[in-house]
C-alpha positions as CSV (number, residue, x, y, z in Angstrom):
1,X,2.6,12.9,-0.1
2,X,5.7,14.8,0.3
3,X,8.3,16.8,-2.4
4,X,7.8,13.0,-4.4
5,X,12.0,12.7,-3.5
6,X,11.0,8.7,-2.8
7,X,9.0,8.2,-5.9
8,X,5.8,8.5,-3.8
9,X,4.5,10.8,-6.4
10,X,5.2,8.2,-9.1
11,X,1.5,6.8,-9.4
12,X,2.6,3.3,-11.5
13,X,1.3,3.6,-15.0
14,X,-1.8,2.1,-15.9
15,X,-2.9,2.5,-11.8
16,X,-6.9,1.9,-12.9
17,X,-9.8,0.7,-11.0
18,X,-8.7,2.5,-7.4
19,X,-11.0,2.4,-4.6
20,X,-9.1,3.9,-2.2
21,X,-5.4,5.2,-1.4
22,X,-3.3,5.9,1.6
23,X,-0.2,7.5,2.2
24,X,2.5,6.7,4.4
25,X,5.5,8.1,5.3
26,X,7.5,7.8,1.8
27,X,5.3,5.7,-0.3
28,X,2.0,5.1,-1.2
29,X,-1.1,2.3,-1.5
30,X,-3.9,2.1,-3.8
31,X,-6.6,-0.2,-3.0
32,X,-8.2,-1.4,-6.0
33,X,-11.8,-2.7,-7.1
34,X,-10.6,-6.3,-7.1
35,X,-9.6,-6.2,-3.6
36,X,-5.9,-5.9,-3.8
37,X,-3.3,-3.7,-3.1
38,X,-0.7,-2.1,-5.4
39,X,2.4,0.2,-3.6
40,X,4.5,2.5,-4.7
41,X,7.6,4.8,-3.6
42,X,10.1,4.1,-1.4
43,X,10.6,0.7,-0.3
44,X,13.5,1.0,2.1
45,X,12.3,-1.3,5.0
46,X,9.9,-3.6,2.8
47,X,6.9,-1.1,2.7
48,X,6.5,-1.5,-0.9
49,X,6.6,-6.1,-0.5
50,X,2.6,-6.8,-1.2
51,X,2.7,-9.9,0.7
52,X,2.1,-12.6,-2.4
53,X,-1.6,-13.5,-2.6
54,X,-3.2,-11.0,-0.9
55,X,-6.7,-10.5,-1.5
56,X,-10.1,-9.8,-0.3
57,X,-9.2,-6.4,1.5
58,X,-11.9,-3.6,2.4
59,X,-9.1,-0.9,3.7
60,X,-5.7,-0.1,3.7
61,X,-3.1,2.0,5.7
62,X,0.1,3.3,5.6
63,X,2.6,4.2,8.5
64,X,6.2,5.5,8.8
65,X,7.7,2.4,7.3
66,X,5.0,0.0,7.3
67,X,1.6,-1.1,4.8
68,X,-1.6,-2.7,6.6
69,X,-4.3,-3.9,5.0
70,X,-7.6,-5.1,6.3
71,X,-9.2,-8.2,5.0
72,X,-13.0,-8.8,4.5
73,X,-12.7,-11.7,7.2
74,X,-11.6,-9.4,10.0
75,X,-8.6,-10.1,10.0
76,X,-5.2,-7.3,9.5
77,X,-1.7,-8.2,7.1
78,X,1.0,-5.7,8.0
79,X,4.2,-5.9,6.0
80,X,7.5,-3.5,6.1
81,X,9.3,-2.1,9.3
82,X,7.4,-4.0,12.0
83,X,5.9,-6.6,10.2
């Protein structure tokens, strides 16, 4: 997770509940145990922007400058650099 220069080492207070996390380049995802996602560190290409109302989601990635997230449906939400 890096020298925490981005604020990736800045777990959000309160952070309870997590299921899983995942790092990506400069920030950070936790997955928690009601099925969404909180993000945290640097947030220069939009990494960091949750899409609103995302829920239901078994597994979560992170990339260079992008957050994925797989929903319980099958289906994947990416958001940041290439979404």
């Amino acid at each position: 997770m890096g020298d925490g220069h981005y604020g990736q080492l800045a777990v959000p207070a309160g952070l309870s509940d997590v299921t899983a996390i995942a790092a990506g380049g400069y920030h950070c995802l936790a997955l928690k145990r009601d099925k969404t996602v909180v993000a945290w560190g640097s947030n220069g290409v939009g990494q960091l922007a949750v899409p609103a109302g995302l829920s239901d989601v078994i597994a979560i990635a992170g990339g260079n400058g992008e957050s994925l997230a797989l929903r319980s449906d099958g289906t994947v939400v990416a958001w940041g650099a290439y979404s």
